[in-house]
C-alpha positions, 0 to 999 in steps of 0.5 A: 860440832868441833874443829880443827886444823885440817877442816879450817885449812881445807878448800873445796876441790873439783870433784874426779867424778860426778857419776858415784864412787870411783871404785865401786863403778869400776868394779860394778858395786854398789854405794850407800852415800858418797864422800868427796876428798878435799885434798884430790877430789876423789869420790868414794863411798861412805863406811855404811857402804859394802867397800867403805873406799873414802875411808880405804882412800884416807888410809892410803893416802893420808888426806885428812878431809872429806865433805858430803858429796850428797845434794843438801848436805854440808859438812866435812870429817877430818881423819886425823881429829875424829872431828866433824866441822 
């Protein structure tokens, strides 16, 4: 695993929800695995999901890192770097 700025910069936020991915519970969807925003904190679904709403939130948003918000799981993803950490 590599690094990069945005991951050794990023810090462990609160997450919005505890219940799923924020947009696919508001439009009665269904989710795969969840990714939690360093940046804000939003919960959205991972791309094996239908909606793909972490990725759809980077775009949006520009917030570069998301962690795993699955229980065990411990890693994190930068957008911009294509880098896992």
């Amino acid at each position: 695993m590599g690094t990069c700025e945005h991951i050794a910069q990023a810090t462990d936020v609160e997450a919005q929800t505890l219940e799923g991915c924020e947009e696919c519970l508001a439009m009665g969807s269904r989710w795969v695995h969840l990714r939690k925003c360093l940046t804000c904190g939003h919960i959205g679904c991972c791309d094996s999901s239908p909606n793909r709403h972490a990725t759809a939130h980077y775009k949006e948003t520009g917030h570069p890192v998301i962690a795993s918000f699955e229980p065990g799981e411990e890693w994190r993803w930068c957008y911009v770097d294509n880098v896992l950490g």
